[in-house]
The first five atom37 places (N, CA, C, CB, O) and aatype in JSON, in Angstrom:
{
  "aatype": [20, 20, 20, 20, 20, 20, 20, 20, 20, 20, 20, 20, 20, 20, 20, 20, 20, 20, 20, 20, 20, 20, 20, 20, 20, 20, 20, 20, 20, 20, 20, 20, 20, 20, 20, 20, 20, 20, 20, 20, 20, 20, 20, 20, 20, 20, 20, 20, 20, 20, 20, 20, 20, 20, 20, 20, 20, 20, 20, 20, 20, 20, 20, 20, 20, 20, 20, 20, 20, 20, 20, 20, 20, 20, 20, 20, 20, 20, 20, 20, 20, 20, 20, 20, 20, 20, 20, 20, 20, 20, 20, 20, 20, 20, 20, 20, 20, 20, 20, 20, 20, 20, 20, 20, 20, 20, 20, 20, 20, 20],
  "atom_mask": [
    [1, 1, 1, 1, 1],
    [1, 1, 1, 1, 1],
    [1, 1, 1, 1, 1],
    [1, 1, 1, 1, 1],
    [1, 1, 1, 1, 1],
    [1, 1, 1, 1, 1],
    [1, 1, 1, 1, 1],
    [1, 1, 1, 1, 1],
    [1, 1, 1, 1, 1],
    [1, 1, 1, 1, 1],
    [1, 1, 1, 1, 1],
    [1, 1, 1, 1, 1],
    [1, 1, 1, 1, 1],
    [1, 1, 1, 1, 1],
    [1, 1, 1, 1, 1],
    [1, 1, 1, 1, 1],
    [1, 1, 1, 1, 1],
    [1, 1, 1, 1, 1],
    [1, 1, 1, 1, 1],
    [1, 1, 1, 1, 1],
    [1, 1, 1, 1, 1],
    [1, 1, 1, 1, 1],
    [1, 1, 1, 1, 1],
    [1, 1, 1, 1, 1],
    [1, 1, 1, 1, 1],
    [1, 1, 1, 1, 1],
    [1, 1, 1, 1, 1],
    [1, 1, 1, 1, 1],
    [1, 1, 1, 1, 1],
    [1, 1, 1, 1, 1],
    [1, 1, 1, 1, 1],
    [1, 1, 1, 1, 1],
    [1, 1, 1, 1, 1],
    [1, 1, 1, 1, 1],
    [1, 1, 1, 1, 1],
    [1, 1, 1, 1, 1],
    [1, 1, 1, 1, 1],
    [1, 1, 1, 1, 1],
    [1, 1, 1, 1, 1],
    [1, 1, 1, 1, 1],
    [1, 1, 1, 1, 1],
    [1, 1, 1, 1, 1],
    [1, 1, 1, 1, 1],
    [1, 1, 1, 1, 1],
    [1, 1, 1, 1, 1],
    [1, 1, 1, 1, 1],
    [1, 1, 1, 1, 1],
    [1, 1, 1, 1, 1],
    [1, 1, 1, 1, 1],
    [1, 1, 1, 1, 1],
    [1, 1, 1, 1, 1],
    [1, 1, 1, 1, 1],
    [1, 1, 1, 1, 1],
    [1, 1, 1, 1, 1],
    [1, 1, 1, 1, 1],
    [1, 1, 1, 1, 1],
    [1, 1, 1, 1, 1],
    [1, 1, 1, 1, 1],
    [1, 1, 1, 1, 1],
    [1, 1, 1, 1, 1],
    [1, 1, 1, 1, 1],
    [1, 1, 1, 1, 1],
    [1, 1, 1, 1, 1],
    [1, 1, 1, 1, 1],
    [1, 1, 1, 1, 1],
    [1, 1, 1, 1, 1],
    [1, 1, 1, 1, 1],
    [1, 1, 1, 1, 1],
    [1, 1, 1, 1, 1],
    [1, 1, 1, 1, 1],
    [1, 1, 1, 1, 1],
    [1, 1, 1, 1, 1],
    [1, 1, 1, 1, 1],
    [1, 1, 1, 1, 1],
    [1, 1, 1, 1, 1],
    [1, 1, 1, 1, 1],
    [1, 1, 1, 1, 1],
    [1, 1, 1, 1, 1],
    [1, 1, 1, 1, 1],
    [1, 1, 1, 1, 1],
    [1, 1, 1, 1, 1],
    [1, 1, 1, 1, 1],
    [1, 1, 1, 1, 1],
    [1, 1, 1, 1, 1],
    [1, 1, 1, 1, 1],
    [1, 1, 1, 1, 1],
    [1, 1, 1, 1, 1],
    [1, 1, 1, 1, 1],
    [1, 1, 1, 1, 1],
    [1, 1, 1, 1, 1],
    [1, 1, 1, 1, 1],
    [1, 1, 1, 1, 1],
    [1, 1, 1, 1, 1],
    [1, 1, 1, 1, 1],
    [1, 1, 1, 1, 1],
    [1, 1, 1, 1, 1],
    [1, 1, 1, 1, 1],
    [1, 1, 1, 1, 1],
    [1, 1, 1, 1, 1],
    [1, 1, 1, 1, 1],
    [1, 1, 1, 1, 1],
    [1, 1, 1, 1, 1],
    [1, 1, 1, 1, 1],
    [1, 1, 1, 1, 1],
    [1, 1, 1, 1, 1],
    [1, 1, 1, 1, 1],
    [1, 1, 1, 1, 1],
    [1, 1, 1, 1, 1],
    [1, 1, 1, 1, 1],
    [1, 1, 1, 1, 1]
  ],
  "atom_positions": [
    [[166.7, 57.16, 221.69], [166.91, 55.9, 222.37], [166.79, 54.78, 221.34], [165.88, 55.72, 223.53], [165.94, 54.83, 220.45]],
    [[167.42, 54.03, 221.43], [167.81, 52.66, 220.59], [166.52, 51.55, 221.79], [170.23, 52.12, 220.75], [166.0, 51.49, 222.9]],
    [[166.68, 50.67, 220.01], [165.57, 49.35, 220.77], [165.84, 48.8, 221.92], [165.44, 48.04, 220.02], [165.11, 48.52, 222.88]],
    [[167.68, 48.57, 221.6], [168.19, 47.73, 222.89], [167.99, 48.47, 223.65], [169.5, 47.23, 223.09], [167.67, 47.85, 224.66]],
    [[167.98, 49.62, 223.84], [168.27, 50.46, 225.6], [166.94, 50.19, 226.29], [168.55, 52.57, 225.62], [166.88, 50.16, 227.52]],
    [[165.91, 50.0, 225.54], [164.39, 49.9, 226.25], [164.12, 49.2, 227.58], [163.46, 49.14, 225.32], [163.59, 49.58, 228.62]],
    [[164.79, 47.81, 227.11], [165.27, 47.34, 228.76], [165.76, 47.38, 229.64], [165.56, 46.84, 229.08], [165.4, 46.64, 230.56]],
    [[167.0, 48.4, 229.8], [167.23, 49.31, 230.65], [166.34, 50.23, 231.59], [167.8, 49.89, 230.04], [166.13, 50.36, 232.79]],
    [[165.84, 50.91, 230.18], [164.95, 52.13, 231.04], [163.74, 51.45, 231.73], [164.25, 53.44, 229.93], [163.11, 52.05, 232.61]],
    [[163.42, 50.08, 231.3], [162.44, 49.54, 231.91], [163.21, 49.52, 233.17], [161.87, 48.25, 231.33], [163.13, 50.25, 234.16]],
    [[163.9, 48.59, 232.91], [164.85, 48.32, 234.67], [164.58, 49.39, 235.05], [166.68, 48.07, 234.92], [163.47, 49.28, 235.57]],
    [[165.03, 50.76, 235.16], [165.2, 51.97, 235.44], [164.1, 52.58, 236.28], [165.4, 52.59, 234.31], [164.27, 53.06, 237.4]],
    [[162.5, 52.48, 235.37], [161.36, 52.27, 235.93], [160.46, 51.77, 235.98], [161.04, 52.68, 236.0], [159.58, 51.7, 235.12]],
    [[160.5, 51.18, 237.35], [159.86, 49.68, 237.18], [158.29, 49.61, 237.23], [160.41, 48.68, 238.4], [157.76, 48.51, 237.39]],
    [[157.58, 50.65, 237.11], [155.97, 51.13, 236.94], [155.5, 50.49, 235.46], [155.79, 53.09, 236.91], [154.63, 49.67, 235.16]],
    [[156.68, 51.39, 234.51], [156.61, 51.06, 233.08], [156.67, 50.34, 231.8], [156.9, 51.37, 232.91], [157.75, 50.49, 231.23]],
    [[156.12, 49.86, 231.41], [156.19, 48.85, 230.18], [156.12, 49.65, 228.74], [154.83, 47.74, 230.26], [155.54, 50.69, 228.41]],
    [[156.88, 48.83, 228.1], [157.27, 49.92, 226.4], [157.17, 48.67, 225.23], [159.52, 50.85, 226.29], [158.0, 47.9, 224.74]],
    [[155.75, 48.89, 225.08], [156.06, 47.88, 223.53], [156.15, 48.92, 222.35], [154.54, 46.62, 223.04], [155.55, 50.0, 222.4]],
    [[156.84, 48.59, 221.42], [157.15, 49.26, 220.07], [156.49, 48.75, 218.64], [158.63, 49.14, 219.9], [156.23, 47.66, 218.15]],
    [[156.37, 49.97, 218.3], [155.99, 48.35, 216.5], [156.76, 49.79, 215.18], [152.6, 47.75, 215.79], [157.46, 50.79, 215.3]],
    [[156.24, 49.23, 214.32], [157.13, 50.29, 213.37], [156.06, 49.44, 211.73], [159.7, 49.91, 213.49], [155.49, 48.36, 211.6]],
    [[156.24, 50.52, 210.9], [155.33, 50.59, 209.86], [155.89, 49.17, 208.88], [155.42, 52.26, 209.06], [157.09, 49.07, 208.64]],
    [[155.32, 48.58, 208.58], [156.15, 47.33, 207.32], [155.74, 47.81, 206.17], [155.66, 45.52, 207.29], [154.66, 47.4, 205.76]],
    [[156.66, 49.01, 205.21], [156.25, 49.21, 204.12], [155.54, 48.33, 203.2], [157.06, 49.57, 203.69], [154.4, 48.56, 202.82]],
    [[156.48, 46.93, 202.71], [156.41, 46.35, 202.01], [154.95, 45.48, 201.91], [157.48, 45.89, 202.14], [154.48, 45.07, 200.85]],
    [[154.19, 45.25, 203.59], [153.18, 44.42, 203.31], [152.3, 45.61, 203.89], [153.17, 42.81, 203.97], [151.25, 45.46, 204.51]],
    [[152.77, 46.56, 203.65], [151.19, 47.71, 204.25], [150.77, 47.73, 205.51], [149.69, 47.34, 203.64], [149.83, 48.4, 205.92]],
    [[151.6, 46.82, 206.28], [150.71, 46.57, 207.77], [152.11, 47.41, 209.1], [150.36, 44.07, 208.14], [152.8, 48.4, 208.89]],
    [[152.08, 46.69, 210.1], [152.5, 46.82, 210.86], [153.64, 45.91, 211.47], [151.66, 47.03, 211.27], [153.73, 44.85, 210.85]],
    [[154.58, 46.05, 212.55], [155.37, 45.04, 212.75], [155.39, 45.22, 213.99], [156.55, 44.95, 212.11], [155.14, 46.36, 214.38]],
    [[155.73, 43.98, 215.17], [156.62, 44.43, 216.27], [157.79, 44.59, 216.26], [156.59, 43.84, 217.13], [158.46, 43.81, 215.59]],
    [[158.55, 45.87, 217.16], [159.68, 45.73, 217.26], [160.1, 45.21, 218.39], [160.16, 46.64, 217.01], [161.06, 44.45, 218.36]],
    [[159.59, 45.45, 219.36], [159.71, 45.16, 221.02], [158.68, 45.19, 221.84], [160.51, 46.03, 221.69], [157.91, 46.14, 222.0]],
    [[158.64, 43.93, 222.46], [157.3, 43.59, 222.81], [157.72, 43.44, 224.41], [156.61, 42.14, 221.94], [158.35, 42.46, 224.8]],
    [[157.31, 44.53, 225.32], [158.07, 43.58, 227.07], [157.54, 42.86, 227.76], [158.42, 44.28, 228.3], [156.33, 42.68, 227.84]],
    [[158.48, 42.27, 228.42], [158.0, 41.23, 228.98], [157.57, 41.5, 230.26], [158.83, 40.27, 228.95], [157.39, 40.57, 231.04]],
    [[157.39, 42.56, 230.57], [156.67, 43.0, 232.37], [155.04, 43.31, 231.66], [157.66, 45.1, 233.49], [154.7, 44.41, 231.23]],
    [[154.17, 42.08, 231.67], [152.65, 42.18, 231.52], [152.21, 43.29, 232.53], [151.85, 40.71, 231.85], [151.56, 44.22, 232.05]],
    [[152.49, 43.31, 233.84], [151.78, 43.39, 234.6], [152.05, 44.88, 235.39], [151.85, 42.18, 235.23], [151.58, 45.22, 236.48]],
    [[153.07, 45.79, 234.35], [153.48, 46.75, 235.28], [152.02, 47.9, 235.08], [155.23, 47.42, 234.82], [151.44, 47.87, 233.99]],
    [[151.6, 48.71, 236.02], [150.68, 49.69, 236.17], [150.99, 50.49, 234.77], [150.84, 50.54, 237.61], [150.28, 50.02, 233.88]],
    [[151.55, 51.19, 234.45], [151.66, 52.16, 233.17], [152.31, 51.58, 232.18], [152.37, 53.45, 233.39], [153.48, 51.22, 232.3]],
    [[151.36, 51.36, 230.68], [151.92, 50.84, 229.61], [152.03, 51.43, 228.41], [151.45, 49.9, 229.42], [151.08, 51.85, 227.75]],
    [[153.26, 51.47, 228.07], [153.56, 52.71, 227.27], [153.8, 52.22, 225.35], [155.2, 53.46, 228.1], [154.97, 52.03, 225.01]],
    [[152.85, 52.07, 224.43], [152.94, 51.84, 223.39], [153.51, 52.83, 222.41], [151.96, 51.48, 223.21], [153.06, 53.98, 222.46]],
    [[154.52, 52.54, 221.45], [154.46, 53.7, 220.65], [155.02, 53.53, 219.27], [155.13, 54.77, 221.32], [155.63, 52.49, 219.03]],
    [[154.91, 54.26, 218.54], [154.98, 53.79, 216.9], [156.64, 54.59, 216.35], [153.21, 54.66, 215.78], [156.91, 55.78, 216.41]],
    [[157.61, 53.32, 215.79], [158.93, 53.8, 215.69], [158.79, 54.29, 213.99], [160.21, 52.5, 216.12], [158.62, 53.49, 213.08]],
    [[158.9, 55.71, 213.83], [159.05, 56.11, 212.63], [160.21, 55.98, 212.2], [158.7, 57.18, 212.45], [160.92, 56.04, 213.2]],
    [[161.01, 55.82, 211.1], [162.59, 55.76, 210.6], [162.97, 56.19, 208.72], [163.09, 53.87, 210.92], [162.28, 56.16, 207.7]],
    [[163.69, 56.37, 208.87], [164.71, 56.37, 207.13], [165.68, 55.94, 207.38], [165.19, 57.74, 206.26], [165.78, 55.16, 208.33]],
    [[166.99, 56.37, 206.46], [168.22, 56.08, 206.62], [168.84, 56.97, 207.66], [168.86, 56.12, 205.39], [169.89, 56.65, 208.21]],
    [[168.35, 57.82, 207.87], [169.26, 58.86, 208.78], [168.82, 59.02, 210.41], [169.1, 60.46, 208.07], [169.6, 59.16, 211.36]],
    [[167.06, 58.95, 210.46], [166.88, 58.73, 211.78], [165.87, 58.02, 212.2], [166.82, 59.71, 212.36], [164.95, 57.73, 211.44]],
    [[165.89, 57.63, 213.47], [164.5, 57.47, 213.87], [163.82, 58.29, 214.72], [164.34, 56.4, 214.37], [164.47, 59.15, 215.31]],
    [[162.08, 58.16, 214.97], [161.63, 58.78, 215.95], [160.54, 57.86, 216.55], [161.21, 60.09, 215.53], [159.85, 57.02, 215.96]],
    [[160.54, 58.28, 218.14], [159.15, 57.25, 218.48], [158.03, 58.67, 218.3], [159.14, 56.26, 220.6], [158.13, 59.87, 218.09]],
    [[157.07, 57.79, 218.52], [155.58, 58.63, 218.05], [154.5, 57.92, 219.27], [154.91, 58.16, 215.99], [154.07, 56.83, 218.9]],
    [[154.11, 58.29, 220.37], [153.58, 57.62, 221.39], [152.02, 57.35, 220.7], [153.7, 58.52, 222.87], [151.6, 58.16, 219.88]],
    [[151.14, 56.05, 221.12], [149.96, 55.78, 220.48], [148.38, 55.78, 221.1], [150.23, 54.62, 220.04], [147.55, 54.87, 221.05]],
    [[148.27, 57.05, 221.64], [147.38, 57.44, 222.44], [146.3, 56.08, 222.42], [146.83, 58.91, 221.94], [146.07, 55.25, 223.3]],
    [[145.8, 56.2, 221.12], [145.0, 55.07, 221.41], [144.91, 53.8, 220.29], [143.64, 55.64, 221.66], [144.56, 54.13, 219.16]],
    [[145.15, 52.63, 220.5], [146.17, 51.79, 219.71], [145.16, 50.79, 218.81], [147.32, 50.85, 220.82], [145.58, 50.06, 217.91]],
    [[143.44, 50.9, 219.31], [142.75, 50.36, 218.98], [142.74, 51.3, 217.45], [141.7, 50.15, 219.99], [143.13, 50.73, 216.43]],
    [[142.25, 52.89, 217.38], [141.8, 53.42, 216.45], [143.09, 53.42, 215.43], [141.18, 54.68, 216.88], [142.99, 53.29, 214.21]],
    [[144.57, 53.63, 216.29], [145.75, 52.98, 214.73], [145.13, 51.64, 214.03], [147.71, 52.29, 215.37], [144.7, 51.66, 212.88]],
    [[145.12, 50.6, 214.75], [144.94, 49.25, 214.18], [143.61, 49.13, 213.44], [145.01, 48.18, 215.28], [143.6, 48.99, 212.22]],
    [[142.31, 49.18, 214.25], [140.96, 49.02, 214.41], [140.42, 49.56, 212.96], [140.39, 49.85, 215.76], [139.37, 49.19, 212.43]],
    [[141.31, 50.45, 212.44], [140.76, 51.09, 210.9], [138.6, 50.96, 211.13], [141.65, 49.52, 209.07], [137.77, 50.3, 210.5]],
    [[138.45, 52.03, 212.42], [136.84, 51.75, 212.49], [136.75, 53.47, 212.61], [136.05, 50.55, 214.09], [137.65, 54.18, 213.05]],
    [[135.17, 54.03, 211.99], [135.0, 55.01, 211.94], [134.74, 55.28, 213.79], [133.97, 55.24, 210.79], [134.64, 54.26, 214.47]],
    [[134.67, 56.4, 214.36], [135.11, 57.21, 215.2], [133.2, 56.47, 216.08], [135.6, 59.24, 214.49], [133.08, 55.89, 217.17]],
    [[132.37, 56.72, 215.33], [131.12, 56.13, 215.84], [130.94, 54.7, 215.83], [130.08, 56.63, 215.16], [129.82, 54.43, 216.26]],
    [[131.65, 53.58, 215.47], [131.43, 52.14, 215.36], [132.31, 52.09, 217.29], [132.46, 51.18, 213.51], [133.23, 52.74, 217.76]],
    [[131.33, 50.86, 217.95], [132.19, 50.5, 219.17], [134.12, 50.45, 219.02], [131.56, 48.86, 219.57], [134.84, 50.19, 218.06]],
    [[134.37, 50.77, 220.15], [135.88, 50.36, 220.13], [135.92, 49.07, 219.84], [136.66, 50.56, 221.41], [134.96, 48.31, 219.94]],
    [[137.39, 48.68, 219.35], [137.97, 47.73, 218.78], [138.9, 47.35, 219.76], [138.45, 48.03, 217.53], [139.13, 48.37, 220.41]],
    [[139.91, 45.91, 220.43], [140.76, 45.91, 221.46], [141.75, 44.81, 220.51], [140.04, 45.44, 223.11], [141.52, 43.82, 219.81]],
    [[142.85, 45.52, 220.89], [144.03, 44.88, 219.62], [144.95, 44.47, 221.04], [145.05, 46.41, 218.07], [145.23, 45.14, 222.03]],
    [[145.25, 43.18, 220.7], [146.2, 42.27, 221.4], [147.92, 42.99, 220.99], [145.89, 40.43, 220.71], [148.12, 43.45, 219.87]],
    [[148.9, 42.98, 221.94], [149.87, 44.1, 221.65], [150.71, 42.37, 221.27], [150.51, 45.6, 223.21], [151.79, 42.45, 220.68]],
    [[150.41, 41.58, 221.47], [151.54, 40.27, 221.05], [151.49, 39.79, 219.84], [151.41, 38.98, 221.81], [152.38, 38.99, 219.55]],
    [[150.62, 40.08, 218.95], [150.18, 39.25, 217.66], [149.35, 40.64, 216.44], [148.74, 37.73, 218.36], [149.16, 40.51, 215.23]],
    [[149.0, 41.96, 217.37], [148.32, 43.13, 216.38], [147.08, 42.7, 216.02], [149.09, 43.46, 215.0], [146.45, 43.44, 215.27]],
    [[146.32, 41.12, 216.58], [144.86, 41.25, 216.35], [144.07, 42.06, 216.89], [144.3, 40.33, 216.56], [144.24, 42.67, 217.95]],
    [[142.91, 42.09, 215.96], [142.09, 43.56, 216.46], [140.52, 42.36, 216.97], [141.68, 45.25, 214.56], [139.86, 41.58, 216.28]],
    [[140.46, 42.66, 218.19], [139.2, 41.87, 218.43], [137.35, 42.96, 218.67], [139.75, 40.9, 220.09], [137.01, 43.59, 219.67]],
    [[136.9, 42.86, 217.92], [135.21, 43.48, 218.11], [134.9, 43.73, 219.39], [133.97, 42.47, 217.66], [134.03, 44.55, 219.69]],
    [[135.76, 42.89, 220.49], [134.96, 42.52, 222.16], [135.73, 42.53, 223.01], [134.27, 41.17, 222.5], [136.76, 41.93, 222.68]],
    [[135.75, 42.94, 224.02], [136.49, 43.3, 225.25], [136.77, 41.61, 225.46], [135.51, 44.31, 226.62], [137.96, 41.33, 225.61]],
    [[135.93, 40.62, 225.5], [135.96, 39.3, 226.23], [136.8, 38.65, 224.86], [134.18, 38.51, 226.74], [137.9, 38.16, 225.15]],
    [[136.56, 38.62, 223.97], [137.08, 37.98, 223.03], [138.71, 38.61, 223.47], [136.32, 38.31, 221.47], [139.47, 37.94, 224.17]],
    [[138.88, 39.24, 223.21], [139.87, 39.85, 223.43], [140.96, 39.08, 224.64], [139.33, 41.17, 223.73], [141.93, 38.32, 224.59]],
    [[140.31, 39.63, 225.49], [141.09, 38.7, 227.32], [140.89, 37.15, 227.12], [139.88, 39.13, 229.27], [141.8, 36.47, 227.58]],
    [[140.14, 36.67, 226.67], [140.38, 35.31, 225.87], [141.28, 34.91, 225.48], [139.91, 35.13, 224.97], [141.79, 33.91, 225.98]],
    [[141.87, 35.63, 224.3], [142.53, 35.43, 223.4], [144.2, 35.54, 224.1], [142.03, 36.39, 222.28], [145.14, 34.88, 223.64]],
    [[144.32, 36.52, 225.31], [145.19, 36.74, 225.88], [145.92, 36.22, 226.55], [145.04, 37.24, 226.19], [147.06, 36.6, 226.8]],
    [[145.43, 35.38, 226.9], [145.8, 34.22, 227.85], [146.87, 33.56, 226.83], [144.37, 33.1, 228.37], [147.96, 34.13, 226.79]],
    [[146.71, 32.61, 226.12], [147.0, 32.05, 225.19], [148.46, 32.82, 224.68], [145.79, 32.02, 224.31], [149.62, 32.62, 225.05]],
    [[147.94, 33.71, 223.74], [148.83, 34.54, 223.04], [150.2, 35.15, 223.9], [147.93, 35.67, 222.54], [151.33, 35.31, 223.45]],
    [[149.71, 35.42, 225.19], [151.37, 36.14, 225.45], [152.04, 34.82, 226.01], [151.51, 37.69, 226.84], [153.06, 35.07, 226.65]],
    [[151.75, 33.61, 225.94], [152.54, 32.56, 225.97], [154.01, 32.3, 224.97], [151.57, 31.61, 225.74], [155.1, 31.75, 225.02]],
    [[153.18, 33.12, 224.08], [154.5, 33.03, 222.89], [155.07, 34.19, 222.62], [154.12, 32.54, 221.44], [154.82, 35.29, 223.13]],
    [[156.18, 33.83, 221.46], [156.92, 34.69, 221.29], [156.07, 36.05, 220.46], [158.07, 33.99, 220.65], [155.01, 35.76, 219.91]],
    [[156.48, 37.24, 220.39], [155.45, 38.01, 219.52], [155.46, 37.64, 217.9], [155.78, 39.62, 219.7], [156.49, 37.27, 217.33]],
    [[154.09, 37.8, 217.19], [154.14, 37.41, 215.67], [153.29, 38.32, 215.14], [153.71, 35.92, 215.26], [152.81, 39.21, 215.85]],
    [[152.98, 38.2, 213.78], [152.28, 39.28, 213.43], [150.96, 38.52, 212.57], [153.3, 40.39, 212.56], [151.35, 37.74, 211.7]],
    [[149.96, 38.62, 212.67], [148.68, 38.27, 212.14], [148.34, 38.5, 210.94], [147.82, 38.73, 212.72], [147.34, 39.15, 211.24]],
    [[148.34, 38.5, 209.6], [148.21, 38.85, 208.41], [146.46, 38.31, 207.88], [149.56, 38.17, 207.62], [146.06, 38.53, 206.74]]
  ]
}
């Protein structure tokens, strides 16, 4: 499946939400690729777009804090905002921050 079709299959099912991100060689971090715009559907489906020249693959992200969060397995969870890839220490900091942030367009936090 291609980026563009994502909004389709959203249309398609309307339970589901699909944000994407994909690796940014060049600065070591991460990127968005597609960020949706249904906040509020019950099942949200994150997942990491692997690629070369010849293909791509998605890679679903069980849990999106421990990709980002770079925290050992015993430190509290970490809660990463899917609009901007900040990683917040606190559940509240976090929903804080949320409000705000999906106001805009998606960006990436460096």
């Amino acid at each position: 499946m291609k980026l563009e079709q994502i909004p389709l299959f959203e249309k398609q099912n309307p339970d589901i939400s699909v944000n994407v991100i994909s690796l940014d060689s060049i600065k070591n971090s991460f990127f968005i690729d597609y960020l949706s715009p249904e906040k509020t559907r019950r099942h949200k489906v994150n997942l990491l777009l692997l690629s070369d020249e010849n293909t791509q693959h998605y890679v679903y992200i069980k849990n999106f804090s421990r990709l980002l969060g770079s925290r050992p397995k015993h430190d509290p969870a970490s809660y990463v905002c899917n609009s901007c890839l900040y990683v917040f220490s606190s559940q509240q900091a976090h929903d804080n921050h949320l409000e705000s942030c999906m106001k805009r367009e998606p960006q990436h936090v460096e």
